[in-house]
Structure formats: structure tokens, C-alpha cells
C-alpha positions in Angstrom: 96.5 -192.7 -101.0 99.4 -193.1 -102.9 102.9 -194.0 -100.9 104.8 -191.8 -102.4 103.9 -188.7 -103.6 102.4 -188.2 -107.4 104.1 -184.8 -108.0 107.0 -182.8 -106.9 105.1 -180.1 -106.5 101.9 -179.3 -103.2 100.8 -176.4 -101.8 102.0 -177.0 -98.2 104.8 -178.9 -97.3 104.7 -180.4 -93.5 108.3 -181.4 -92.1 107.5 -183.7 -89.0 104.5 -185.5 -88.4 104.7 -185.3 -84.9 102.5 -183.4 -82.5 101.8 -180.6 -84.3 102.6 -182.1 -87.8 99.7 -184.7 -87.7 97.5 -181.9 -86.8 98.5 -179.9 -89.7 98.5 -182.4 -92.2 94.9 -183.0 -91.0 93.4 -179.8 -91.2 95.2 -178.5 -94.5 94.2 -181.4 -96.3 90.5 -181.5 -94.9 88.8 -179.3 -97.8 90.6 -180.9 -100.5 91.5 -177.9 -102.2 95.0 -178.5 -101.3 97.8 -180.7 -102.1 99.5 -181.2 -98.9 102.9 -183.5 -97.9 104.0 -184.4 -94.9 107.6 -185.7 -94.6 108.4 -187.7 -91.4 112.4 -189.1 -91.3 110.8 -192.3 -89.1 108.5 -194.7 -89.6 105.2 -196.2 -89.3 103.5 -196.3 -85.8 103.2 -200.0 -86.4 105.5 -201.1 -83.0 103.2 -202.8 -80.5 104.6 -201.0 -77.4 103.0 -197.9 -78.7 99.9 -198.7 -78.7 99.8 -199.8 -75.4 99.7 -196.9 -72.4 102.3 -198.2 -70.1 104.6 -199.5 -73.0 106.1 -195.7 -72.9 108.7 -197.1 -70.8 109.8 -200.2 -73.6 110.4 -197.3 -75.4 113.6 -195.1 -74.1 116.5 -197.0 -75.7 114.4 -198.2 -78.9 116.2 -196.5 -82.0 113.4 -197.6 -84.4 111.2 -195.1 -83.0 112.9 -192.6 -80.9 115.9 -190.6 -81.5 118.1 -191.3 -78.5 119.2 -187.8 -78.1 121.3 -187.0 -75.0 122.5 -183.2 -73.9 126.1 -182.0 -73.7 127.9 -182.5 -70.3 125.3 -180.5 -68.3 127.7 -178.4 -66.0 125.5 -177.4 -63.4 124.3 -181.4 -63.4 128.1 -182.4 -62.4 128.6 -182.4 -66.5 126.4 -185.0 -67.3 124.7 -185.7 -70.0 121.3 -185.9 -69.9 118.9 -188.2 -72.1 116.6 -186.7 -74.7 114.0 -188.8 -76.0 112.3 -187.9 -78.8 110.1 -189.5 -81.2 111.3 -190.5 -84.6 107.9 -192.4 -85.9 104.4 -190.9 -87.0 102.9 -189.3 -84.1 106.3 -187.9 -82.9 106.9 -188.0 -79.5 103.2 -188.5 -79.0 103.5 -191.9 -79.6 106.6 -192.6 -77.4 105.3 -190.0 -74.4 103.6 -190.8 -70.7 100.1 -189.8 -72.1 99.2 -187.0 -69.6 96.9 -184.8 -70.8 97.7 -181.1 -69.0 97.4 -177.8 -70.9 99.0 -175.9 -68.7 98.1 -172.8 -66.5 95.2 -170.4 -67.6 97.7 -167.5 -66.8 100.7 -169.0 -69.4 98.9 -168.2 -72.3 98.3 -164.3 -70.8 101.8 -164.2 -69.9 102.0 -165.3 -73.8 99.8 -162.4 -74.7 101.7 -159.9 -72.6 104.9 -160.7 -74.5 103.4 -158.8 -77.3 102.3 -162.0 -78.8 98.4 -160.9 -79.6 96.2 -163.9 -80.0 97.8 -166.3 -78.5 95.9 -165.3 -74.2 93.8 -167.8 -73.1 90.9 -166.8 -74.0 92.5 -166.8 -77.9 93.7 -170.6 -77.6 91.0 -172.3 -75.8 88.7 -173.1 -78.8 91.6 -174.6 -80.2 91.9 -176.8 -77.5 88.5 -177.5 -77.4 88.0 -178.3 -81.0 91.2 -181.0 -80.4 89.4 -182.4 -77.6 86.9 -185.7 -77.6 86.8 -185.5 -73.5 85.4 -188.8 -72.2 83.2 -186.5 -69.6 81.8 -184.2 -72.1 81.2 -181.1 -73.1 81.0 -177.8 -71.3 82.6 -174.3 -71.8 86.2 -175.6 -71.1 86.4 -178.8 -72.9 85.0 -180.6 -76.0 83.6 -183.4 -77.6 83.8 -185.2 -81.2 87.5 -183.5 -81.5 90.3 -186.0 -82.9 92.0 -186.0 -79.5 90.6 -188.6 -77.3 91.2 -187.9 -73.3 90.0 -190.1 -70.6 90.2 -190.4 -66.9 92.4 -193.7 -65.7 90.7 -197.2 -65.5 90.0 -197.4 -61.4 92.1 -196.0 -58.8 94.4 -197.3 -56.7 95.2 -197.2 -53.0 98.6 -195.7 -53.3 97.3 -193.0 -55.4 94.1 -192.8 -53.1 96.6 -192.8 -50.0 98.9 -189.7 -52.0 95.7 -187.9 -52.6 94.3 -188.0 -49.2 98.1 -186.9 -47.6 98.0 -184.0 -49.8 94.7 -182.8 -48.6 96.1 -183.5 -44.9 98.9 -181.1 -46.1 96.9 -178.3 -47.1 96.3 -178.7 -50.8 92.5 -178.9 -52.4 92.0 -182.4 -53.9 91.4 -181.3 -58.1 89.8 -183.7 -60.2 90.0 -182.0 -63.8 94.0 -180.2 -63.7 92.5 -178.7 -67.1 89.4 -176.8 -64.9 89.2 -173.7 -63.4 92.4 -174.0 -61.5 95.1 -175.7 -61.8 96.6 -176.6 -58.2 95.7 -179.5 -55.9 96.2 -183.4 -56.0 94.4 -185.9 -58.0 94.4 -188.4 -61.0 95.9 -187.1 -64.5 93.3 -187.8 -67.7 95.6 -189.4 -70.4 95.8 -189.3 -74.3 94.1 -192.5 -74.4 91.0 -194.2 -75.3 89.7 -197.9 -74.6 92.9 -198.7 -73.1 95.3 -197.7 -76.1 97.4 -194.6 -76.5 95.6 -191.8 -79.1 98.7 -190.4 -80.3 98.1 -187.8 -83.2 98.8 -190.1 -85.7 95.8 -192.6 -84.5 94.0 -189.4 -84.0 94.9 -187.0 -87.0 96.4 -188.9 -89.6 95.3 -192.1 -89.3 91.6 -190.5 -90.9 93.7 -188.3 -92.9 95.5 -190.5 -94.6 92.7 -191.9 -97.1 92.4 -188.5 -98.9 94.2 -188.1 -101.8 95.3 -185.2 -101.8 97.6 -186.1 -98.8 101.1 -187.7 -99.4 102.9 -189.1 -96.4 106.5 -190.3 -96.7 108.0 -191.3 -93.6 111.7 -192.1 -93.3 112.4 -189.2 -95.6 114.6 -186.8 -93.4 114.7 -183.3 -95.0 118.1 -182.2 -95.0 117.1 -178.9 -95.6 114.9 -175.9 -97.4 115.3 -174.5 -100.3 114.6 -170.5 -101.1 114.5 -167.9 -103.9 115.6 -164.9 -102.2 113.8 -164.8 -99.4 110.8 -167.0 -99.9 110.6 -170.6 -99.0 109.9 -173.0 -102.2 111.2 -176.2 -101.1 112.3 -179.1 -99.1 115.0 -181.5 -100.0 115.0 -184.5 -98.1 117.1 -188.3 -98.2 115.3 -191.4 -98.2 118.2 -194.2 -97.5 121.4 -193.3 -99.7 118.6 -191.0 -101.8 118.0 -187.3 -102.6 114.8 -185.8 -103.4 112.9 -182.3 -103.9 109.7 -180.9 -103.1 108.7 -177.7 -104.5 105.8 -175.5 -102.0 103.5 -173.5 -104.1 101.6 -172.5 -100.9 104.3 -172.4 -97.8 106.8 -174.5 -96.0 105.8 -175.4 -92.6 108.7 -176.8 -89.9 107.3 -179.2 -87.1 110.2 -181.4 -86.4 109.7 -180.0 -82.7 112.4 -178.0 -80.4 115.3 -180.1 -81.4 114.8 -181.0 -85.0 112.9 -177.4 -86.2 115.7 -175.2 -85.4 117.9 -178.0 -86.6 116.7 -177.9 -90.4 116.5 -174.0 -90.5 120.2 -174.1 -89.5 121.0 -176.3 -92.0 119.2 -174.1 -94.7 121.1 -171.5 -93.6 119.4 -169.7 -91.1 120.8 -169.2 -87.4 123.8 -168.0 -86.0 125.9 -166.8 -88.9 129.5 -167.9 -87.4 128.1 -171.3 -86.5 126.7 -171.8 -89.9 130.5 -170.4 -91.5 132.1 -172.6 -89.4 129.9 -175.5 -90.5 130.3 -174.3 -94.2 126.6 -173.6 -95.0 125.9 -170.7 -96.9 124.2 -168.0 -94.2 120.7 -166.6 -95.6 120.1 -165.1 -92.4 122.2 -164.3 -89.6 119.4 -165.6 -87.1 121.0 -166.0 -83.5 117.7 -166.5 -82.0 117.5 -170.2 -83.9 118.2 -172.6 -81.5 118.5 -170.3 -78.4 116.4 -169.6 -75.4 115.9 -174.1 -75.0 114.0 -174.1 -71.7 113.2 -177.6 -70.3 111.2 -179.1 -67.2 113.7 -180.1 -65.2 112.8 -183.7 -62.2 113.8 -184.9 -59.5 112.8 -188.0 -58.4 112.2 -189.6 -54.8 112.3 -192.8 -54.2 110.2 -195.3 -51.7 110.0 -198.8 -50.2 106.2 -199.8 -49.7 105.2 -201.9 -46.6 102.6 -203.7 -48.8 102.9 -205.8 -52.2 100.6 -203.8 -54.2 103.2 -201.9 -56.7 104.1 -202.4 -60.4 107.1 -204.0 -59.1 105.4 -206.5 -57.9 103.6 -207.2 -60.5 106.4 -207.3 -63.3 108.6 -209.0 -60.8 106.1 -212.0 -60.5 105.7 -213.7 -63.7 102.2 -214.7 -62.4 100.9 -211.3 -61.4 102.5 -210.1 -65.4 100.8 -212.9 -67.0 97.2 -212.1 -65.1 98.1 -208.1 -65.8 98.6 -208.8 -69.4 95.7 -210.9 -69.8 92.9 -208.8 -68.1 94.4 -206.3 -70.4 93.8 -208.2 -73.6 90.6 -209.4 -72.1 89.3 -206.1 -70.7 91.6 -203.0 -71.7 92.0 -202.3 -67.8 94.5 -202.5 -65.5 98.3 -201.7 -64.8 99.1 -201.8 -68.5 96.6 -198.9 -69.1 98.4 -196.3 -66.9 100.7 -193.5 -68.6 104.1 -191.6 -66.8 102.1 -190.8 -63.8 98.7 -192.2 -62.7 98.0 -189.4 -59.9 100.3 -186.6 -59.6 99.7 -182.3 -58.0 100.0 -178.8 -58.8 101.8 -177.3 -55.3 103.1 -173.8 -54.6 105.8 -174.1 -52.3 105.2 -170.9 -51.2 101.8 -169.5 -50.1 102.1 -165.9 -51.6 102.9 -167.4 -55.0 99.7 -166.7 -57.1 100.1 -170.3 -59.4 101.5 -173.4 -58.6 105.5 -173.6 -59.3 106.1 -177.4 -59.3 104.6 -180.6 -60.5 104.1 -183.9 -58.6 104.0 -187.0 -60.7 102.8 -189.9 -58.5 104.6 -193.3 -60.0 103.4 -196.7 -58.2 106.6 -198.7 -59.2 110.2 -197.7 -59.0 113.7 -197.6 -60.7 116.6 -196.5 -60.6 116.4 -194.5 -64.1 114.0 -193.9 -66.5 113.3 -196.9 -68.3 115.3 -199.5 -66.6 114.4 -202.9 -64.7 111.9 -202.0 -61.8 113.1 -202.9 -58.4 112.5 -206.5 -57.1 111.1 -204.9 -53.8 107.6 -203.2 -54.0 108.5 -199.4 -54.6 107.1 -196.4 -56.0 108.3 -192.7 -56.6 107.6 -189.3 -56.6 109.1 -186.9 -58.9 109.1 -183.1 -58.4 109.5 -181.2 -61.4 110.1 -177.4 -61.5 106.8 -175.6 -63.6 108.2 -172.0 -64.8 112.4 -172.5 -65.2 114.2 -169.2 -65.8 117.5 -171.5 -67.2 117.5 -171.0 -70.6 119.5 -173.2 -73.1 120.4 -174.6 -76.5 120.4 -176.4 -79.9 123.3 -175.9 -82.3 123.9 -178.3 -85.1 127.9 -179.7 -85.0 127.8 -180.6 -89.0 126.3 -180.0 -92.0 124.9 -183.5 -92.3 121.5 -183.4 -91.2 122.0 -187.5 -89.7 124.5 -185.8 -87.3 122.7 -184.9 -83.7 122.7 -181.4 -83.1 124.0 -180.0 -79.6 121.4 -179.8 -76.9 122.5 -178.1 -74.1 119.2 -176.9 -71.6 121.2 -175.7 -68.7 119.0 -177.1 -65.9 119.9 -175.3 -62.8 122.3 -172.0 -64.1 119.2 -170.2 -62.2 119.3 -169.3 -58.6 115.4 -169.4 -58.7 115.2 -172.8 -59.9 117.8 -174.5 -57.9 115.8 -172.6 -54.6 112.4 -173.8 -56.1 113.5 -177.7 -56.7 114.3 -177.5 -53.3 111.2 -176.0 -51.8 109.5 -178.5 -54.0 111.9 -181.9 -52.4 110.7 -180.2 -49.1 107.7 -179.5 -49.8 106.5 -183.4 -51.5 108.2 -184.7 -48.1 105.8 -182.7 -46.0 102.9 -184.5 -48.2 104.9 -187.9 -47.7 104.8 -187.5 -43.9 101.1 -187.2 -43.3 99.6 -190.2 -41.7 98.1 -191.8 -45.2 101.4 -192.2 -46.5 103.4 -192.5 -43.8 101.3 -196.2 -43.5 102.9 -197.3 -46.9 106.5 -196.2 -46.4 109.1 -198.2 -45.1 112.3 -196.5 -46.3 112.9 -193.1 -48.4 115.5 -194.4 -50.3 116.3 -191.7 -52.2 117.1 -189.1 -51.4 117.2 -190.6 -47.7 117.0 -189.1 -44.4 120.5 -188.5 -44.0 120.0 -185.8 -46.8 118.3 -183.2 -45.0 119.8 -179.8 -45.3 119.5 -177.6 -48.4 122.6 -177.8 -49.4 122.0 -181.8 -49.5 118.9 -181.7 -51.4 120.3 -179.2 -53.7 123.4 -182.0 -54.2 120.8 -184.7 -54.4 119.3 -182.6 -57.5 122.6 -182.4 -58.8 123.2 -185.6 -59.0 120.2 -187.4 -59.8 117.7 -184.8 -61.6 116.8 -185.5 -65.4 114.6 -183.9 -68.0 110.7 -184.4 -67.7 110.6 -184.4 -72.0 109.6 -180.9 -72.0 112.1 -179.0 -74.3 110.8 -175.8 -76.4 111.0 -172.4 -77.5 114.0 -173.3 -79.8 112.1 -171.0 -82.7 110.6 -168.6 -80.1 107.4 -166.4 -80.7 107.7 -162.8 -80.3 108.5 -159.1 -81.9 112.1 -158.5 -80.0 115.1 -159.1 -82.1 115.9 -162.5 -81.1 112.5 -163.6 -81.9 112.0 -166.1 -84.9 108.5 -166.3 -85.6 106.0 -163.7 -85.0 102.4 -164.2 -83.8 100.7 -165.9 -87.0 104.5 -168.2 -86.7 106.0 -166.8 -89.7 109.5 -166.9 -89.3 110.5 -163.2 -89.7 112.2 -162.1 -92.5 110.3 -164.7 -94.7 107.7 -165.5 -96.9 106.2 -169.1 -97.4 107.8 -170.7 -94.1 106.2 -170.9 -91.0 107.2 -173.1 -87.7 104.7 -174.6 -85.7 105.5 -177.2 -83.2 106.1 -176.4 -79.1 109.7 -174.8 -80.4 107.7 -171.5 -80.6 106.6 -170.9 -77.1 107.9 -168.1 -75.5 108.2 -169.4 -72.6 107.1 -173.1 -71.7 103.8 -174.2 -70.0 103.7 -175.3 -66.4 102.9 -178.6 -66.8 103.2 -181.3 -69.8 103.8 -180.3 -73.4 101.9 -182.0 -75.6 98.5 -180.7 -75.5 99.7 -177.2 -75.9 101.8 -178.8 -79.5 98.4 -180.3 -80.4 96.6 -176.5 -79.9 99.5 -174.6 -81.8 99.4 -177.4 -84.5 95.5 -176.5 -84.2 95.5 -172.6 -84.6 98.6 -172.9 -86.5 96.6 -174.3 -89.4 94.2 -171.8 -89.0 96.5 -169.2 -89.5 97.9 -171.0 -92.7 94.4 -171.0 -94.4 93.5 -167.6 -93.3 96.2 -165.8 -94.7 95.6 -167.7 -97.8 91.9 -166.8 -98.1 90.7 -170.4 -97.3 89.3 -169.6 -94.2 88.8 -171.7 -91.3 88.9 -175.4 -91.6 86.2 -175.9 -88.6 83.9 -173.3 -87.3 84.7 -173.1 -83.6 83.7 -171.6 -80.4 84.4 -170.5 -76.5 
């Protein structure tokens, strides 16, 4: 495949090849009927960190292959400002991301439905997530086999995790071993993006295949800078490579997939958002849009903090440089071990309160600790719990500050304007300490340490929240789905108003799932493409089924 491409003009232009992006350059190029380029403003997925599961965490401050994004001075977070990693390499934030593998509940994609948005229940999406799937324990009439995707339960457990489970049970929660089944609530080990001990990003997945076709061009570190129309129809890209400038011209459409900071970031800069912003900016309005770059919901956590009574964490392991070197070596020997576990190894759907029909928050079960995400683990044996909030009503945004497309936009999510979620993270910090009480734990714990038992009351954990909570990596709805006004793309993702330019990345949810992001990204990237070919008389790429 050439590296760059052999003619200005393709039928389908991809900006981002993250998530979704890979996805779509995959399945638009698959008949070879059409010319298809995908522009990606990082680079190659070639940094060894990615490829290993746990390297996630190597990966927070590392401006190669993340963009280092942070939020405004969160006001209801005592105004601080909140990191925002993102991926800025092929694969997106697929390749920088904890690996969980959670689709969310059954009932989101209904609620999806109910908005108006017809097609997208969950009945609608779940071939889509079959046909993405290559489950390690096969087949049956909720997952899949032989997809690009790989997903596969964690190595061997491990007594913390085993101790977390148990306590849960003790507390009144099923133990769940597939949070993809029937149901979604209960306690048990997440499955991860992963196979044979390496991380299956969509890149490895997707594009990596992809890439030999020819009538595929990929040009990473090329960061479109915006699109070009005539009238009203999408017909372009242009896009700088170093101190360059260069056009592609779409026969077919336009697709945005730069995700829920980045997709609403271009369309502003093409001139399509709010039209005083984009004044103020100087860029020409094509659309007075206000619904680009609003309604930025995120998944807020809050994580607690423990001293274990035994040896047996990550911290010791890292802390010891013969325990690293014997990690690192049955990992190179054997793909097992520590070094194969993504951002949570066990984790629970809980409802804090028993009339609630779903879960509302999210347990990730972490055997080491820190203080923040990314730093040094602590030289005591540790581990953590977060507690992350499922459904937020705290809505958000992203609003570019220049016309430069280099220059971050504004990300502001909010966490905690709502009433709701401030009462939920509290049920949840309650509720995670009534699991971390029962007698399997309790065996393992020698101090809370955050947030401590001096914090007790609601208005303390509520404080403690304040204080210490931080984004789980969940931003979307940026371009949401839907037929009201504010809506930017409707239910086949065509951003209304338009011909020829579609989004399709997790910006469009209406509202987010309950639960990690990136397996609903790979589905819309999945019956997005559909969608693209359909409407152009291609048909499906791949016959598929319930």
C-alpha cells in the first residue's frame, strides 16, 4: 500500500483512525470498489508500552501518543482541571485505554431508541457487536466468533480479586461472570481487548489487515484542519503534515471520527457550531450549529484507597526489582501474569438503591495503588477501588479557543452540576464500603486511607469527591444523535443539514453507556459503515445475524 496517497481524490474520506475510524477504514475498503483514506494527525502504533496490557499506565503523560488534554477549572471539582487523555496514534484511544471490554446496559440502547433514534435499540445494535467480536468462549446468540475484535477473560485470578468477589456476594450482589450476558449487575472479572497477552486495539485488529489493500491510503500525522464544502455538501478535507498543507477531495462522503473532543473540534473549525463562537474566532459560519460541542457527558470516579495486610499487590511487585524482573520475564516467557491485566482486573455493576431497575455505578477493582492516575505506585502493598457514576445527568462542553486546529479546544464536562450525581457518588462511596467491610476483605485491609474513617458523613464523602474525583476516559455525545433541534446527526449519523458528511465515533451517543466506551465506538464504527454503503447502493459489507 502506498504511504501516501496516489490521488487527491477517494470516495470516502476517514478523519481519525481511532475506535471507530479503524473500523471504518476496514469495512469501506473491504470490497475494493472503493478508494478510501484515512487521515490520523499521530502516528504509528509502533511504541512498545502499547502493546503490552498493563503498559496503559506508561502511557498518561506520553505526548507521542496521547494528546494530554486537561478540562477548564472544573467549578464544581473546587476549579480544577481535570486530565483528558486521549489517543493521538493509530488505534486512538484504543491503544492508550485500560482494555475492558463492557458494552454497556441492554436498556441504553432502548433508551437510545426511545429518543426517536430508530435503529439504534438493542436488538438493532447487537449484530454489530457480534460481528466485531472474536470472544475467546465462543459463540452463542449474544456474542461472536472470527470478528476482528479479539476479547478474552484475564490470565488466572487472584486472591484479592477472589476476596472482592466473595465480599460482594456477602453483601447482597449475584457474582456475574460475563458483564456483556443477560444482565449486567453483580461482581466478577472484566474480559479485556486482548489476546495472547497483548492489547487488540483496532488498529491491530482493523487496520493492521486492512492496510495491504490498495485501495486504502493511511497518512498518519496529517491533522485535518478542517472540511471543505460546496454549498452544503461536504467535498473535502484539508489537512497539515509538519509546516505542510494539503487537500483531499470526497467523491463519496466525508466521515468525522476524531472522537468527542476532536469531531466537534474540526466541524467548528469548518464552520459549523455556535455561530458567535465561530465570529469571534473569525471562521466563516456555514451553520449556526449550537448543538456542536454541547451536551459533553463524562463518567465521572472516585477512587478509594487501601493498605493490604499481605505482600501480594502490584506494588509490591514493581517496588521490588526482583519480583519486576521475574513479572517481566514470565511475561516474555509465557504472556501471563501482572503485566497482562488492563484498568481494572475485577470490578461490579451495584445499584445503590434496591428499587432502581439497572445498576447506577461501576466498581473497578485495582490490586495496586497511587496517588493519581499514572504516577509511582506506593512503596507499601496497596490496592484501590474506584466508584464511578453509570448514567450522569451533568452535561458539558467542547468549544475551540482559535482557529488553529494545533490549539486544544475547551473541555469543560461539568462533573457534579447535578444533584442526582453528587447523591449517587455518594450512595456508591457508601455503598463499595459496605462491600469492603464483609469479612473477605476486611482480612486484607489494614487502613482505608483514602477517604479514611474520619470521613464519614455525606457531606464528607461528597467533599472527598470534590476533591479527589477524576474522569474514567468516557467523554461523548459532543455530535449528539437525534431529531430535536440541537441534535447534530440523525439516525443513519448524517450531520443534519448536509450531504456527504457523516460523524461516527462515541461523540454521537445520546446519552452515554453505563459502563466503558469503547466497545460501543467499535459497534457505531460497525453499523456506521453499514449505513455508508447502504445509502450508496453497495450494500452490506458482511452478512450478519441476531
Amino acid at each position: 500500500m502506498p504511504a501516501q496517497p496516489t490521488s487527491a481524490h477517494f470516495d470516502y474520506i476517514i478523519v481519525g483512525a481511532g475506535s471507530a475510524g479503524c473500523v471504518l477504514a476496514n469495512r469501506l475498503s473491504a470490497s475494493g470498489r472503493h478508494r478510501v483514506l484515512l487521515l490520523e494527525a499521530g502516528g504509528h502504533d509502533r511504541h512498545f508500552w502499547i502493546h503490552v496490557p498493563l503498559g496503559f499506565g506508561k502511557l498518561f503523560d506520553n505526548a507521542k501518543v496521547n494528546w494530554l488534554y486537561k478540562s477548564e477549572p472544573e467549578p464544581e471539582l473546587n476549579n480544577r482541571r481535570i486530565i483528558q487523555p486521549r489517543g493521538k496514534v493509530l488505534g486512538g484511544s484504543s491503544s492508550i485505554n485500560g482494555l475492558l471490554y463492557i458494552r454497556g446496559q441492554h436498556e441504553d440502547f432502548d433508551h437510545w431508541r426511545q429518543l426517536g433514534n430508530a435503529g439504534w435499540g438493542f436488538a438493532d445494535v447487537l449484530p454489530f457487536f457480534r460481528r466485531a467480536e472474536d470472544q475467546q468462549r465462543g459463540a452463542d446468540e449474544l456474542h461472536g466468533t472470527g470478528g476482528p475484535l479479539a476479547v478474552s477473560d484475564v490470565c488466572e485470578p487472584h486472591p484479592l480479586c477472589e476476596a472482592f468477589i466473595e465480599a460482594a456476594q456477602a453483601a447482597g450482589f449475584p457474582r456475574n461472570d460475563d458483564f456483556n450476558g443477560p444482565r449486567q449487575e453483580g461482581a466478577g472479572y472484566f474480559q479485556l481487548t486482548a489476546k495472547n497477552g497483548r492489547r487488540w486495539s483496532t488498529a491491530v485488529g482493523y487496520l493492521r489487515q486492512a492496510r495491504r489493500r490498495q485501495n486504502l491510503a493511511v497518512v498518519s500525522d496529517a491533522l485535518a484542519s478542517r472540511v471543505l464544502f460546496a454549498g452544503r455538501r461536504a467535498i473535502g478535507v484539508e489537512y497539515r503534515r509538519g509546516e505542510a498543507n494539503a487537500t483531499a477531495y470526497a467523491d463519496g462522503e466525508v466521515i468525522v471520527a476524531g472522537g468527542a473532543f476532536n469531531s466537534p473540534q474540526l466541524l467548528q473549525l469548518s464552520g459549523l457550531g455556535p455561530a458567535k463562537i465561530l465570529r469571534d474566532l473569525g471562521i466563516d459560519v456555514i451553520a449556526d450549529m449550537p448543538g456542536v460541542g454541547a451536551d459533553l457527558q463524562d463518567h465521572l470516579q472516585v477512587r478509594m484507597q487501601y493498605r493490604c495486610t499481605e505482600p501480594i499487590t502490584m506494588n509490591d511487585v514493581i517496588n521490588n526489582w526482583r519480583h519486576r524482573y521475574g513479572a517481566g520475564l514470565r511475561y516474555f516467557m509465557t504472556r501471563r501474569g501482572l503485566l497482562t491485566i488492563g484498568a481494572g482486573y475485577a470490578g461490579a455493576f451495584l445499584r445503590t438503591r434496591q428499587e432502581l431497575e439497572t445498576p447506577d455505578v461501576q466498581i473497578h477493582f485495582l490490586i495496586f495503588s497511587a496517588d493519581t492516575a499514572g504516577a509511582s505506585l506506593h512503596a507499601f502493598p496497596g490496592f484501590m477501588t474506584s466508584v464511578c457514576q453509570l448514567r450522569p445527568e451533568s452535561r458539558g462542553f467542547v468549544r475551540i479557543k482559535s482557529s488553529d486546529p494545533r490549539v486544544a479546544p475547551a473541555i469543560q464536562p461539568r462533573y457534579l452540576t447535578s444533584r442526582t450525581d453528587c447523591d449517587t457518588v455518594v450512595a456508591g462511596l457508601k455503598t463499595m464500603r459496605r462491600v469492603m467491610n464483609q469479612k473477605a476483605m476486611r482480612n486484607y485491609i489494614a487502613e482505608e486511607r483514602a477517604p479514611g474513617e474520619a470521613c464519614q458523613s455525606d457531606a464528607d464523602l461528597l467533599a472527598f469527591a470534590r476533591d479527589n474525583g477524576t474522569t474514567v476516559y468516557h467523554p461523548t455525545s459532543t455530535c449528539r444523535m437525534g431529531s430535536d433541534p440541537n441534535a447534530v446527526v440523525d439516525e443513519r449519523l448524517r450531520v443534519r443539514g448536509f450531504t456527504g458528511l457523516r460523524v461516527i465515533d462515541a461523540s454521537i451517543m445520546p446519552t452515554v453507556v453505563s459502563g466503558n466506551t469503547n466497545a460501543a465506538a467499535v459497534m457505531i464504527g460497525e453499523k456506521g459503515a453499514d449505513m455508508v454503503l447502504e445509502d450508496a447502493g453497495a450494500g452490506a459489507p458482511v452478512a450478519i445475524s441476531a
